[in-house]
N, C-alpha and C positions, 0 to 999 in steps of 0.2 A: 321620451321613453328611454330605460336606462338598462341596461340586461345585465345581469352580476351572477358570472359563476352558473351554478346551477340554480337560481333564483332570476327572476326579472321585474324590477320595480317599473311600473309605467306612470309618468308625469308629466304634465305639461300639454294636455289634448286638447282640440279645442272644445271650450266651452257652451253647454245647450247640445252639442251632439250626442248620441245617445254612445258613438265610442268614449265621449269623455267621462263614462263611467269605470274607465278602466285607471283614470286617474288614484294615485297613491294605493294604489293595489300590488299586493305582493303576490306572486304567482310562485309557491312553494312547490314541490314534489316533483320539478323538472329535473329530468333526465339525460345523459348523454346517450344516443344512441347510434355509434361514429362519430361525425359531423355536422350531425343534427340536435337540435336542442327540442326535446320532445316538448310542448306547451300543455298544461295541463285547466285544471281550474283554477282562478273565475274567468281564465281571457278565452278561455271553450265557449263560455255565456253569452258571454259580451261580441265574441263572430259569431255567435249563431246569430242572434239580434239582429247583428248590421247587416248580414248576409244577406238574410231575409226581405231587408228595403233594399239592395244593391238587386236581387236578383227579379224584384219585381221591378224597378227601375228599367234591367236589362230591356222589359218586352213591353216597355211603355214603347209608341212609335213617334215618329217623327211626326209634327202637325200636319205635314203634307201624309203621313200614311206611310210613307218609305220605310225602307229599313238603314241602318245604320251603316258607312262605307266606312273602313281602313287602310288605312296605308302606313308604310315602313320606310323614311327616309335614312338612307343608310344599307349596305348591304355586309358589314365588315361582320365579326364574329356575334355579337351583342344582338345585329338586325338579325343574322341569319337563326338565333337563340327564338328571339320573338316569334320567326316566322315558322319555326317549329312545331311553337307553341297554339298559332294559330290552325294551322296545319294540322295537327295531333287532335284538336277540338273541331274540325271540319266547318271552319268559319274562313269567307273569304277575305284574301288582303292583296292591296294592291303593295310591289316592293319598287322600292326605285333610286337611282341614287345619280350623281350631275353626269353620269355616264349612258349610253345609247342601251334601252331596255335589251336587248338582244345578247351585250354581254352577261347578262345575270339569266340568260334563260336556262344556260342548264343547272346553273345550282339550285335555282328556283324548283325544273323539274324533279331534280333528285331528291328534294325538301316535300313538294305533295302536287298534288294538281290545284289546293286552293289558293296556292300563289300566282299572281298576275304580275307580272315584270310589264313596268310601264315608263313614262318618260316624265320626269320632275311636275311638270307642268298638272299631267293627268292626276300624279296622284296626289297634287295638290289640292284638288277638287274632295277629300273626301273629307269624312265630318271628325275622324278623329285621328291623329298623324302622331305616329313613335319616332320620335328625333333620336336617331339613334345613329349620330355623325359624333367625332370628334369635338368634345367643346370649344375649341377654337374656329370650328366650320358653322356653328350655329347662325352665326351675321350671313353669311352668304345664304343661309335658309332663306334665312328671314327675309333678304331682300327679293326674294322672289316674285312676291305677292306684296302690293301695296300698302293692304288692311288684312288683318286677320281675324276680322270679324267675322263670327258663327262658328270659327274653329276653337277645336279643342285640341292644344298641342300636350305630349304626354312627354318630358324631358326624360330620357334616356341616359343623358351626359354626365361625364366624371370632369371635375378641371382640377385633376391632379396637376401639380407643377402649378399654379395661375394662384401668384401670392393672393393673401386677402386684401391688401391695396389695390391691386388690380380689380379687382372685383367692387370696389367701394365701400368695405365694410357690410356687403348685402349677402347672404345666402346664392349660390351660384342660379341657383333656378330662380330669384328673381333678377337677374340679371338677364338670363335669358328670355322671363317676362317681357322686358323692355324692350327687345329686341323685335317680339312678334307681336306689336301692335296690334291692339284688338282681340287679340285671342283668349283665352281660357287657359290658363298652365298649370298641368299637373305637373308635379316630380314625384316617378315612381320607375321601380321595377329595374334598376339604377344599382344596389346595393347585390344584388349576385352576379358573380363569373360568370361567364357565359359559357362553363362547363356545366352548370348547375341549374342556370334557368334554362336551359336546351332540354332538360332531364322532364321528364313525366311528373307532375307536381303531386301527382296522387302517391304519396310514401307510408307505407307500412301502414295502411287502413287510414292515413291521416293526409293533409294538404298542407302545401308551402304556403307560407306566409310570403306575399307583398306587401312594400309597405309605399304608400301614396301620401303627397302633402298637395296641399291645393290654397289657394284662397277663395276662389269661388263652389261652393256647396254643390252646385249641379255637374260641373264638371268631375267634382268628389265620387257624387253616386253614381254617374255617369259613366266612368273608368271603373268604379270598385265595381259595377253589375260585369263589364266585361272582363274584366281582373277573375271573376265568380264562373265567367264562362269558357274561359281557358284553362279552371281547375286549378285555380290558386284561393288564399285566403286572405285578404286583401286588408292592411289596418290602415285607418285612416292616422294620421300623424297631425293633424292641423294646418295651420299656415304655413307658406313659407318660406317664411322670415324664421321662425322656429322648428316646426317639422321638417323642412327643407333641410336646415342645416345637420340634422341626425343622418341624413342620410346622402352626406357630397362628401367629395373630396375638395382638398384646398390648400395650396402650398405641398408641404409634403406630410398631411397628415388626412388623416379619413373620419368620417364621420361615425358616431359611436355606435349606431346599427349597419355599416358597411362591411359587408361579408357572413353578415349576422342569417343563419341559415337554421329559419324555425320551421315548425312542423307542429299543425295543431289535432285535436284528436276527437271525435265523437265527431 
């Protein structure tokens, strides 16, 4: 996806999904409205569509019957943005970070009562975790837990500064892949300030866009139904190795949707 001016060309989605309709699509009569890029038609069509399987996704349950756990690894500006978010939507999350849950408890209460300040371990237990440390603290995540099988980890992380040699020529989020063994990796939610995602996504009758890469599909609708239930608008970007890289940072440049603060409408 490629945003130009007051226009936005979107290309490169994955293939067979029904966002990758939004491929070679010009999205004309976009607007500046401050700092927001108003999104008009056809990509209004095309999230209503996906919305639609994200939000039935949402209230699909767990085979066991459960409902779905949270947690927010990280407590710095970016976690505390997320747990906002959670907060503002009246969905619980556990927050936690390599420090005794006790010091996060009054930011926690000041944040809402559906934050749970917990200790690494506990909120390692839940079914889907916002890595929202440092990119250089990801490896210490990760070695926490042996297999990260069943989880869905949601990358958070910027590796500004961290050449692309360093990274092996890979998209930074899969590099973080390799790290959490077994798991599920989204990259999302990563490309706004944490002045901006803290904010109320519901703007001027319209929703903020998120934008998600994944390479496993379930995890996709997985996060885009909760992305749907924290009142964002969630594009799916593809894999990545591709969509991944629209939205990292790397050396000292950003990727071409980082900072990119849309708003869709209808």
């Amino acid at each position: 996806m490629q945003l130009l001016g007051g226009a936005a060309e979107v290309q490169g989605l994955r293939d067979g999904d029904e966002v990758a309709q939004l491929a070679q699509v010009q999205i004309h009569e976009a607007s500046r409205s401050g700092d927001v890029l108003r999104v008009s038609q056809p990509l209004k069509e095309v999230l209503d569509t996906s919305s639609s399987r994200w939000h039935r996704q949402l209230r699909t349950p767990k085979p066991s019957g459960e409902h779905m756990n949270y947690a927010i690894i990280g407590f710095g500006t970016i976690g505390q943005a997320l747990a906002k978010a959670f907060a503002r939507s009246g969905i619980q999350v556990s927050v936690a970070t390599t420090r005794a849950p006790e010091s996060l408890a009054s930011a926690a209460a000041a944040i809402g009562p559906e934050l749970v300040p917990t200790d690494l371990a506990q909120a390692l237990t839940a079914d889907i975790i916002f890595l929202a440390v440092p990119f250089g603290s990801h490896p210490d995540v990760a070695r926490a837990l042996p297999s990260w099988t069943g989880k869905t980890i949601v990358d958070v992380t910027n590796a500004y500064g961290v050449s692309p040699e360093q990274l092996g020529d890979k998209s930074s989020a899969q590099v973080v892949a390799q790290a959490f063994t077994g798991a599920k990796l989204m990259k999302g939610f990563n490309h706004l300030v944490a002045g901006v995602l803290e904010q109320d996504p519901a703007v001027q009758g319209g929703r903020r866009v998120v934008f998600l890469a994944s390479d496993d599909e379930g995890a996709a609708a997985q996060v885009g139904a909760l992305a749907e239930a924290l009142g964002f608008a969630p594009v799916d970007l593809g894999g990545l190795a591709e969509g991944g890289l629209l939205v990292q940072a790397s050396g000292t440049t950003w990727g071409q949707l980082i900072f990119k603060d849309l708003v869709t409408f209808g």
